[in-house]
DRENDREN-603513 format. One record per residue (C-alpha): x, y, z. Coordinates in steps of 0.2 Angstrom, whole numbers, plus 5000, padded with zeros to 4 digits. Layout:
BEGIN
XYZ ...
REM end
This chain:
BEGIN
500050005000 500650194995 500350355005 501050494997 500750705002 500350794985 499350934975 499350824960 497850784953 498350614943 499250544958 498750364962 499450314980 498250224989 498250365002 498650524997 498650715008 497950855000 497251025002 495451075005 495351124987 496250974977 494950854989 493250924985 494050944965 494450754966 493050684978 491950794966 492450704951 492350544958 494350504960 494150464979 493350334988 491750375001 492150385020 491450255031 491150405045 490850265059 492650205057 493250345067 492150355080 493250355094 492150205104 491650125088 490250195093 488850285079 489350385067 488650535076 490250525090 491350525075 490650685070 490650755087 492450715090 493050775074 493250975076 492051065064 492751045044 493850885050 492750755042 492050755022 491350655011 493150595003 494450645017 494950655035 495950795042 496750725058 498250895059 498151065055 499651185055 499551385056 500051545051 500251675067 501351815073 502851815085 504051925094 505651945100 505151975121 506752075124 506052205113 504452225122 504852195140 503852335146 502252295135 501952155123 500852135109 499452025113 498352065098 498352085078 497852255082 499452265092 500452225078 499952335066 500052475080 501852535074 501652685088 501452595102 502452435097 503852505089 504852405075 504952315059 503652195054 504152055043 502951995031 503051855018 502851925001 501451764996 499551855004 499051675011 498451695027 499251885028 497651955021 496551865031 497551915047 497552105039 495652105040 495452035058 496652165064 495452305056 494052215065 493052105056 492751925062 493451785057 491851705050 491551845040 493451865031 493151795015 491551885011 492352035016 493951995005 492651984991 492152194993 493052324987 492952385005 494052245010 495352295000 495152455006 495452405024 496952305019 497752425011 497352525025 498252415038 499752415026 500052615025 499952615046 501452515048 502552625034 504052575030 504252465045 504052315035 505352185029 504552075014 505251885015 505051745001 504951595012 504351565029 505851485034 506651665034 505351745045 506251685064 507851725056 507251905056 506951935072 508551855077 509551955067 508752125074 508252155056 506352155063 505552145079 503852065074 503551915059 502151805052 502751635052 502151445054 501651375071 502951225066 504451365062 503951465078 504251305090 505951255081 506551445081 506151415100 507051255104 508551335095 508651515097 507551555115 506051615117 504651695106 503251775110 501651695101 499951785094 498851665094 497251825090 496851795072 497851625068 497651555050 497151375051 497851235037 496951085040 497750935027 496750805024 496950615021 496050515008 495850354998 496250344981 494850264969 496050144959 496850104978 497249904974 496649884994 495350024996 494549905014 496349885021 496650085016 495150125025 495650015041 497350105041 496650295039 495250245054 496950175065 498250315063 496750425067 496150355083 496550495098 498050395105 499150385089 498750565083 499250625103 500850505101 501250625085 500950775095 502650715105 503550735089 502750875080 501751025087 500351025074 498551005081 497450865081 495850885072 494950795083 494450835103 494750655112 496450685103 496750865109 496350815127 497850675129 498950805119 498650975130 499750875144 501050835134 502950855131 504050855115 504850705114 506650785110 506750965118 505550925132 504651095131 502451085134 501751045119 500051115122 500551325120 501151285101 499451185096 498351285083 496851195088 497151205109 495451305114 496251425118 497051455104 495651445091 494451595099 494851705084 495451575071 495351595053 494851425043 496151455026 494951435012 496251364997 494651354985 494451534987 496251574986 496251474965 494851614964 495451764972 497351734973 497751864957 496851984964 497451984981 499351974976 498852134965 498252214981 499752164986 501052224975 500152404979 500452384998 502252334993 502552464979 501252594978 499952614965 500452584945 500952734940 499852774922 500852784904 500452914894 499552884878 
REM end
């Protein structure tokens, strides 16, 4: 049996990881094999636990979402002893939090936490987004930091950036903010606004073993081998019987609490953002558009 991570859609592992978008593309056309819900009950109990132990958007038709990594700020603490950001509207408040802000360059996930810094809720991002009022208020949030922003090309640089003193605030991963940690000392994490990447796994339709495939997806999704990962990796389980084992835990190599680093900790999903990739195939020209003014300033008109 073959499990492979990809965005292509003529793979044919068994088990493949995709995106939101690729699995309602493939389930949609009839590529993927139909979930048997009741195989992750966490009791092989009715199908209705399943659900209920799944947190919301975990389960489809075609796939099951047992991580999700995110996008979030973080700060250097020695530059903010006296008063640290707690908030997006924090960080996009050069005045009182005084420094550069580095930003990566690709909009995904920095536009949606633009818009919950100016206020709007995180339900309501994407309809917003779609209004030329939202690309008002984005642009908006851009011109109040100045220049006190450093553009990056790859998230791995963010961390980097507030070591070197080159800025004092960056939007990163959760994954890159624990590891900068465990290297380099502490960071300061904003939870407030959080972009949230669930993956999801699914079966291939021309799976030679689609019953054994299932049995495997429904076993390395039960709540004790998803809490095991947890010791190695601080992404969040999808799923609350999962979450409750995990919350208490230590990383297996630095020893450091796993449960501040999880996405999906309660605590930490209050103001979450559910990243919508099929909105993104939509919308993604016009937001990098919206972009490149923040970055650059408006095009400037050629003369006839």
């Amino acid at each position: 049996m073959e499990i492979t991570e990809t965005g292509d859609a003529n793979a044919t592992s068994d088990i493949v990881m995709l995106d939101a978008a690729e699995l309602a593309r493939r389930c949609g056309k009839g590529d993927l094999v139909k979930l048997e819900i009741a195989a992750f009950s966490p009791n092989a109990a009715s199908p209705a636990s399943a659900r209920d132990d799944f947190l919301d958007g975990a389960l489809k038709p075609c796939g099951v979402a047992s991580f999700a990594w995110s996008n979030l700020f973080v700060y250097d603490p020695a530059k903010f002893e006296r008063r640290a950001p707690r908030s997006l509207e924090d960080v996009f408040d050069a005045k009182r939090y005084p420094g550069k802000r580095a930003l990566p360059r690709d909009g995904r996930g920095l536009v949606e936490a633009l818009l919950v810094a100016d206020g709007v809720a995180p339900g309501d991002v994407y309809r917003v987004l779609e209004t030329a009022d939202g690309i008002s208020r984005i642009l908006k949030k851009m011109r109040a930091l100045g220049s006190d922003v450093v553009w990056y090309d790859r998230v791995s640089e963010a961390i980097g950036l507030v070591r070197s003193n080159k800025a004092t605030i960056a939007f990163t991963s959760n994954g890159h903010a624990f590891t900068g940690q465990a290297r380099s000392g502490r960071l300061g994490l904003i939870w407030d606004g959080q972009v949230l990447h669930p993956s999801y796994f699914a079966i291939s339709k021309s799976a030679g073993e689609p019953d054994q495939a299932m049995k495997l997806l429904a076993l390395s999704s039960r709540p004790e081998k998803l809490a095991a990962i947890v010791r190695e990796i601080p992404y969040g389980p999808m799923r609350r019987s999962a979450l409750a084992v995990a919350l208490g835990m230590r990383h297996a190599v630095t020893g450091q609490e796993i449960g501040p680093f999880l996405p999906t900790a309660p605590e930490n999903m209050r103001s979450a953002v559910r990243f919508d990739p099929v909105w993104w195939e939509a919308n993604g020209g016009r937001m990098e558009a919206t972009l490149r003014i923040a970055r650059k300033g408006p095009p400037v008109p050629t003369r006839p």
